[in-house]
N, C-alpha and C positions, 0 to 999 in steps of 0.2 A: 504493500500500500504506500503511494509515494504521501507523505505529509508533509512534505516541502510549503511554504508559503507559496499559495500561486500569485499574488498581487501587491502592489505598493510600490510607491518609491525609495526604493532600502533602506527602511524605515529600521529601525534593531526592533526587534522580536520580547521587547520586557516591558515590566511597569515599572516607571521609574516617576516619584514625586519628588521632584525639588522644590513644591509651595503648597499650599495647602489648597485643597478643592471647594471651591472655586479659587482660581489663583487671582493675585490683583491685576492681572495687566485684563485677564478673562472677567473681572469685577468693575472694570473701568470701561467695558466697552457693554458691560449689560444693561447700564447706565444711558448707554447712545440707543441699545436698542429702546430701554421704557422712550426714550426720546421718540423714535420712529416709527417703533413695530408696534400693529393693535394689540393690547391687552389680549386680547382673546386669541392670540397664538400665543400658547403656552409651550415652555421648556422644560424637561427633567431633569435632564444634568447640564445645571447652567459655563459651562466653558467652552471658550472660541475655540474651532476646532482650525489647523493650519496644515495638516497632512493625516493621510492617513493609509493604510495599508497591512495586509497579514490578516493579525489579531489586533491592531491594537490604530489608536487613536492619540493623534502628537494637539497640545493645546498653546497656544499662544505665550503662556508662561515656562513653556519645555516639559511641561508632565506627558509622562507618556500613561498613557490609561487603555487597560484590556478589553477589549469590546465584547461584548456577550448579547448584543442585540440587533446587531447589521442594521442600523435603519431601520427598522422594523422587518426585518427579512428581504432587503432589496442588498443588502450587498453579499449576496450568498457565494459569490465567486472574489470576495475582497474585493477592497477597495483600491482602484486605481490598476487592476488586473493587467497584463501584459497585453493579452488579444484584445477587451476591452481599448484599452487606449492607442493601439495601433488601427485599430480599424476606424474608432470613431474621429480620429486625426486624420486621416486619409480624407472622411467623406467630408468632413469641416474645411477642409482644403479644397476639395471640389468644388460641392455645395453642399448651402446647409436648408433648404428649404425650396419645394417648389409649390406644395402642396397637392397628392397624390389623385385628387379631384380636379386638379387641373391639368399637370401630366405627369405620369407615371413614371417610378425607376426602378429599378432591379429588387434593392433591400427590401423593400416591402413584402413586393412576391417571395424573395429570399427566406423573410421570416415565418409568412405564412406555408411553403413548404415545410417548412421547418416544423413547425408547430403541426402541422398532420401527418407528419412523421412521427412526434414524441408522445402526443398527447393520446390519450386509452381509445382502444379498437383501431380497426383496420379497414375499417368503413370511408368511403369518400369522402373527405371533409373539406371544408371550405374556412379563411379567417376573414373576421374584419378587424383593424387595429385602428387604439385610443389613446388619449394620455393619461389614465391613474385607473386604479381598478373601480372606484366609484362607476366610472362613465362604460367601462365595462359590463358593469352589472345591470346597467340602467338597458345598455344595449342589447343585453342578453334578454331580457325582458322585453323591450320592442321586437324582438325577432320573433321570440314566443308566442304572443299577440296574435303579430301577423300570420306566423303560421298555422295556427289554431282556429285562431276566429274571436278567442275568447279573451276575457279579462282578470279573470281571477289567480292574483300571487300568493302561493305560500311560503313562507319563512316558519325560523322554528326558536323558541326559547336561547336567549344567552347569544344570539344572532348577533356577525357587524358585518354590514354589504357598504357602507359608505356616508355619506355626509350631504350628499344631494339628495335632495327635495325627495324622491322617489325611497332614495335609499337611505336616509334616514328612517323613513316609513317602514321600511325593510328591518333596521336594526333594531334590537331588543332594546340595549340603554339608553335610558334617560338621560345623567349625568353623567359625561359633557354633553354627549352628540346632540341630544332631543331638544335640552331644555331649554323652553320660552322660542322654539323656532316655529313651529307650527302653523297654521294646519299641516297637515301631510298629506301625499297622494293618496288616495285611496284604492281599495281593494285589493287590501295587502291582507292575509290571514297567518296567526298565528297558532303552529304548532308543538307539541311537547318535544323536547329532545331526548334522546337518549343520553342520560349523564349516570354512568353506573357508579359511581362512588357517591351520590346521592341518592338515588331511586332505586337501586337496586336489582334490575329489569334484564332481561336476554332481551337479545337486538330485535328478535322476535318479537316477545311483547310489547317492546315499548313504540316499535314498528307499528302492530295493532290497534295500539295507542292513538298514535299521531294518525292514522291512517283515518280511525273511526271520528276524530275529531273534525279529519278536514270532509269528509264525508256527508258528518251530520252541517259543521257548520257552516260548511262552504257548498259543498258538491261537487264530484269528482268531473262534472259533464261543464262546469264552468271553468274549470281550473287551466289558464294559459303553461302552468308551469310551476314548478316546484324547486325552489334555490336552496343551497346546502352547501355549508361549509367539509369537508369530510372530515378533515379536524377543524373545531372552533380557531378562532384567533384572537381576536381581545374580547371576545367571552368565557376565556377562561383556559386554554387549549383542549377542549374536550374533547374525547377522543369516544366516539357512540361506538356501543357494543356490538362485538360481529356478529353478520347477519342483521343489521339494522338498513344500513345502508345497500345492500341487496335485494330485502324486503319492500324498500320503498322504491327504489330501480324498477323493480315487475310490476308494481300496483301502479306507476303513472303510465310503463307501457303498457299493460292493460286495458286503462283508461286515455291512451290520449295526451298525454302530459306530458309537458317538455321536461325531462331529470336535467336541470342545472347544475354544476360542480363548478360552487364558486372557491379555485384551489388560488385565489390573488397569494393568499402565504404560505397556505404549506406545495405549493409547485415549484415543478427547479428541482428535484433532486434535495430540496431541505429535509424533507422523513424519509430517506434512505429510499426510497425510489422516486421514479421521474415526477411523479405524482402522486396524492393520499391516494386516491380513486383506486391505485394498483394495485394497492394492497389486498382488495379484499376481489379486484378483478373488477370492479364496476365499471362499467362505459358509459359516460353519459351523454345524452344528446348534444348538450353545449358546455364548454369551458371556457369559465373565466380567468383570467390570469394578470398577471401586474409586477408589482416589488421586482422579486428574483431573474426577472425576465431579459433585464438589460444594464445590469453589472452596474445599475445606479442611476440610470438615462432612463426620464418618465416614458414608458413604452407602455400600453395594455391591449388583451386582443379577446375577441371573442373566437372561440375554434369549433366546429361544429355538426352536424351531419350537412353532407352538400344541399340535401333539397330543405331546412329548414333553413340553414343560411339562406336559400335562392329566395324563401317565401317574399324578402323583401323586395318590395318595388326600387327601381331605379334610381337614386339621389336619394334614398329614404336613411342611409348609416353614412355615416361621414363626419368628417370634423378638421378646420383647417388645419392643425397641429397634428390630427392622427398619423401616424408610423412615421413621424418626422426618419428624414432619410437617416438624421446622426444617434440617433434611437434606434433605428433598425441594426445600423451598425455596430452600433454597442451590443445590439442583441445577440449579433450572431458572432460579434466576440465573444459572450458570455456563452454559448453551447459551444464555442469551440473550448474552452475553460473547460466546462462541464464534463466535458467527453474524453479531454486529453487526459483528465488529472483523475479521473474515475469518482465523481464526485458525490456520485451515487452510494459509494463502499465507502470513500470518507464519512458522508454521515454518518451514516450506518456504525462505523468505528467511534466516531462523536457522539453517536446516542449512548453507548455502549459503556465509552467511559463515563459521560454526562450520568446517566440510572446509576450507576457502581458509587457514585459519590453521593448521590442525593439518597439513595438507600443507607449510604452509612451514616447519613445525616440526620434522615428519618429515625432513624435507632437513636440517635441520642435524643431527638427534640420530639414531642410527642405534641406540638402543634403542628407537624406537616402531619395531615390526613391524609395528602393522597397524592403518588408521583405518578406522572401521564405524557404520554407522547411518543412519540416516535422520530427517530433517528435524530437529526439536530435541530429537531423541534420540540422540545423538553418543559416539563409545567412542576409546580408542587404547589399545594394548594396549604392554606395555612388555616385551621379553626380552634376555635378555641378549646386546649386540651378535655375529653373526653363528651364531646357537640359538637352539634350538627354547625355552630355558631360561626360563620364570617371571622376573621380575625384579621380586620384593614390594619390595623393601626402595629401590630407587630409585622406586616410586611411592607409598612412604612420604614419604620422603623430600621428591621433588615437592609433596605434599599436605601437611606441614606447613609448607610455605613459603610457600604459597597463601595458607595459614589465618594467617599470621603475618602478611602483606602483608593481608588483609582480603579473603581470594577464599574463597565456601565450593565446595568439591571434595570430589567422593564418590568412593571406591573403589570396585570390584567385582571381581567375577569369581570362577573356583573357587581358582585361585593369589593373587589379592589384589594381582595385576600390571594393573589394568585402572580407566583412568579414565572417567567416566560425566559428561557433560554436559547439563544438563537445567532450562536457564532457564528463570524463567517467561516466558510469551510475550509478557508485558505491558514484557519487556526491552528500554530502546533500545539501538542499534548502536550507540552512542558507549560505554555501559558495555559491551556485550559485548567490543570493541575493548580497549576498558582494564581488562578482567577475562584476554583471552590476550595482555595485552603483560605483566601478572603472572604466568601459567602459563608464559610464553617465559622469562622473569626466571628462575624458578623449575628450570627444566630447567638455564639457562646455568648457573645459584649451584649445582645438583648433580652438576653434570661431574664 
């Protein structure tokens, strides 16, 4: 297994704090953003970032800090990757813009082969491409429509599709996404998830569940389509019990229904295969995708069967920004990354170590309830010892100790009790070792 760094500008490979976190020169310019930036983009770990690459993250004051969050899952191939920034130098030198609605160029098509090559089955597929996975999801949802005839969305508990108007509608949380933005689009329905470290349920059941739910309260004969994370993402990383997601696969072909697989974060090769979806063998009609897709470069695409892609009428998907040429090229840096470096087994290796540490962690702290995920998409959920109880304020806690020691960590979930592990792949085991002997630090300092 090569564990080489695949990316960065030779960056060194450690944490190294020479100021304290936040540093001042990174406290003097947070000051210019309250000046600039609307209040309502918020930051987690507030320090200017000035390089980055590998594992790790360099700041304005020379801290070097271990990244354990890629972005949120977009820089799964490191940051500043070799293929990434040769390709997308190349097309910036060219051009960088024509818009593909007015006339076409290679990378586009380039990607979307691409994309019905990787993504599940071997059915004729067609892409359209966007810029962020919101606009994805919203698109995937206008295909469905059209091809149906119908209107009716289901989504499912602990749900996040995006932040636009439609997909806000879509997502579960209130706080931040929802609140005070509303109304929302309508005829969005909500279903139960499968969350076995709460409910207790075979994939089966809880499948019967949600199925008799959208049944009674929707009807299967109205239903445009059905969207599904295969694993959550900031609801929590939940990962539905097998046989859940196969169950509901048959019951919207049965009925009619477009199966959605909104993979925006766990696709790319982040859970040890190409996609969630593979794991359990699901194909679904359309795939959403984003983050992981273009080594950093906002790229999103819907991928799909050819004749529900075709359903739309002509000029009906588009966007002047979609498949920007130098996003295309990033992208297909990034599956060249993907391919060369076997990035599939890396995870797989980084889930592997990532469980081994969280399980010994588990044993000593008896607030993590429950460890979940797959390959280098890794969760632990925190409640309060011997409850069912949410525990926000100890994975607060946790997380700003991380950040203080030089580890960045993300929160999630619908309670905000829930940590999300999500290195880039280009990470060695020496830093990921030395990024949870800081989260183990981190647990003992908030006993």
């Amino acid at each position: 297994m090569d564990t080489t760094p695949t990316g960065g500008p030779g960056l060194p490979q450690e944490r190294r704090l020479v100021t304290e976190i936040p540093g001042p020169e990174s406290q003097a310019r947070l000051a210019r953003k309250k000046e600039h930036v609307a209040d309502g983009v918020g930051t987690a770990l507030p320090v200017f970032v000035t390089a980055a690459g590998g594992g790790v993250l360099q700041d304005v004051d020379g801290n070097s800090l271990i990244d354990l969050g890629s972005g949120i899952a977009v820089t799964t191939v490191g940051n500043a990757a070799p293929r990434v920034v040769e390709r997308l130098t190349a097309q910036a030198a060219a051009f960088t813009h024509t818009c593909f609605m007015v006339t076409p160029y290679d990378g586009y098509v380039d990607v979307c082969a691409k994309l019905a090559e990787l993504t599940p089955g071997d059915h004729p597929k067609k892409s359209a491409l966007f810029n962020s996975g919101a606009e994805a999801v919203e698109n995937a949802v206008k295909i469905a429509r059209s091809a149906t005839g119908r209107d009716a969305v289901a989504v499912f508990d602990h749900a996040y599709h995006g932040r636009t108007n439609l997909t806000m509608a879509m997502t579960a949380k209130n706080m931040p996404y929802k609140h005070r933005f509303g109304p929302f689009a309508g005829e969005v329905y909500r279903a139960p998830l499968s969350y076995p470290a709460r409910d207790g349920l075979s994939g089966a059941e809880a499948a019967a569940r949600a199925i008799d739910v959208l049944d009674k309260q929707v009807g299967a004969d109205n239903l445009a389509c059905l969207v599904i994370e295969p694993i959550l993402g900031e609801g929590g990383f939940v990962v539905p019990a097998d046989g859940f997601l196969p169950a509901l696969k048959e019951w919207t072909e049965a009925k009619g229904i477009v199966f959605v697989a909104d993979e925006i974060q766990s696709g790319f090769c982040r859970t040890g295969d190409w996609f969630a979806c593979d794991h359990e063998g699901v194909v679904p009609d359309l795939v959403t995708t984003a983050k992981g897709i273009a080594g950093g470069m906002p790229l999103a695409a819907v991928t799909g069967r050819a004749e529900i892609m075709d359903a739309v009428h002509v000029g009906g998907l588009g966007g002047t920004y979609g498949g920007n040429p130098v996003a295309c090229a990033a992208a297909l840096g990034a599956i060249e990354e993907m391919q060369e470096h076997d990035l599939v087994g890396r995870a797989r290796a980084i889930g592997d170590l990532m469980r081994a540490r969280l399980e010994d962690l588990a044993g000593k702290h008896d607030v993590i309830a429950d460890i979940r995920g797959r390959g280098a998409m890794m969760a632990i959920e925190l409640n309060e010892p011997g409850t069912a109880n949410p525990d926000p304020v100890r994975a607060a806690a946790v997380n700003a100790h991380c950040h203080r020691q030089g580890v960045v960590t993300l929160t999630c979930g619908t309670w905000g009790n829930v940590f999300r592990f999500l290195p880039p792949l280009s990470t060695s085991d020496e830093l990921l070792h030395e990024a949870f002997d800081v989260v183990a630090e981190a647990f003992a300092a908030t006993a």
